[in-house]
N, C-alpha and C positions, 0 to 999 in steps of 0.2 A: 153103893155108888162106885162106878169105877176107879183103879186108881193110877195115878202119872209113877213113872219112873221112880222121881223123888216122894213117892208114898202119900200125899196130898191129892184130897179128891178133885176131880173135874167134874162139874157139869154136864149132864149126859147132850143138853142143846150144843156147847163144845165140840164134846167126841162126833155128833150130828153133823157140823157145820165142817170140821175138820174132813171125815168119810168123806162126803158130798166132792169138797174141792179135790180129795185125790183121786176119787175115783171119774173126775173130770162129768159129772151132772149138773154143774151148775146151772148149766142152758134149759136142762130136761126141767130140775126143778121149778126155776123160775118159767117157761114154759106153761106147768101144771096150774101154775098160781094163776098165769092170765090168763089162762082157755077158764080155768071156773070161774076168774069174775069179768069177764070177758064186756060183759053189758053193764056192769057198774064201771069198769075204766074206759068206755067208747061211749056206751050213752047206748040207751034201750033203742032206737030206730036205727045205729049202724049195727049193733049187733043182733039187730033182728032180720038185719043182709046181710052179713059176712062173717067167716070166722076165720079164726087163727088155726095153720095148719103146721107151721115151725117158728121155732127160733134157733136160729145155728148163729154162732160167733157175730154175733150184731144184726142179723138179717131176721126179722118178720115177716114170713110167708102169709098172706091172707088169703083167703077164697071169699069172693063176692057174687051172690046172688044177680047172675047174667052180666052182661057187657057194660050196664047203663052203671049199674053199681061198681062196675070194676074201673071203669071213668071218675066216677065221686069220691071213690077210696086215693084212687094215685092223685088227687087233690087234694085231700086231706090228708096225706102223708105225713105232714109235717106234724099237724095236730096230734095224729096217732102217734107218732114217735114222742112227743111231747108229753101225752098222757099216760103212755107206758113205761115211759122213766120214770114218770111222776107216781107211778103206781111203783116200779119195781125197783126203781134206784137210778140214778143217774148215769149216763152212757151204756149202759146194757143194750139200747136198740139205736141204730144208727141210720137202720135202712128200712124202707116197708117194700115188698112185693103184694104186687096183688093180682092176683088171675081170675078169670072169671068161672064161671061156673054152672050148671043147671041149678033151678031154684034149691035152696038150703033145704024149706021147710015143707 
């Protein structure tokens, strides 16, 4: 196990959690988390219209399956910000974008 300065071991999820914040991937991480469970924090019929294309400093980029979906999304905005805090932590997402797109699938 690695060890601290003072010779006592760390946790290597620590030393993990630690790297992450300095090397400024927070966003990237938490990102990874929601693009794989993307349809369990939206619900199987929005993410089987749209997906998650970023998260930079509070801002959720979606792409939605054509214009009609890209309408239903920027209404549900709130919901989605709701639920991906609730998946990922509290204030991490602030704002939803959503563009539309040719069909996903």
């Amino acid at each position: 196990m690695p060890k601290r300065s003072g010779g006592d071991p760390q946790p290597l999820g620590d030393l993990l959690h630690s790297l992450v914040s300095k090397r400024g991937w927070d966003d990237r991480m938490r990102f990874g988390r929601l693009r794989d469970e993307w349809a369990a924090v939206v619900g199987p019929e929005v993410a089987a219209r749209s997906t998650p294309v970023a998260l930079s400093a509070g801002v959720l980029s979606i792409k939605a399956d054509g214009a009609a979906w890209a309408s239903e999304l920027t209404l549900l905005a709130r919901s989605i910000v709701e639920k991906v805090d609730s998946y990922l932590g509290g204030g991490v997402v602030r704002e939803v974008r959503v563009s539309a797109g040719p069909p996903l699938r």
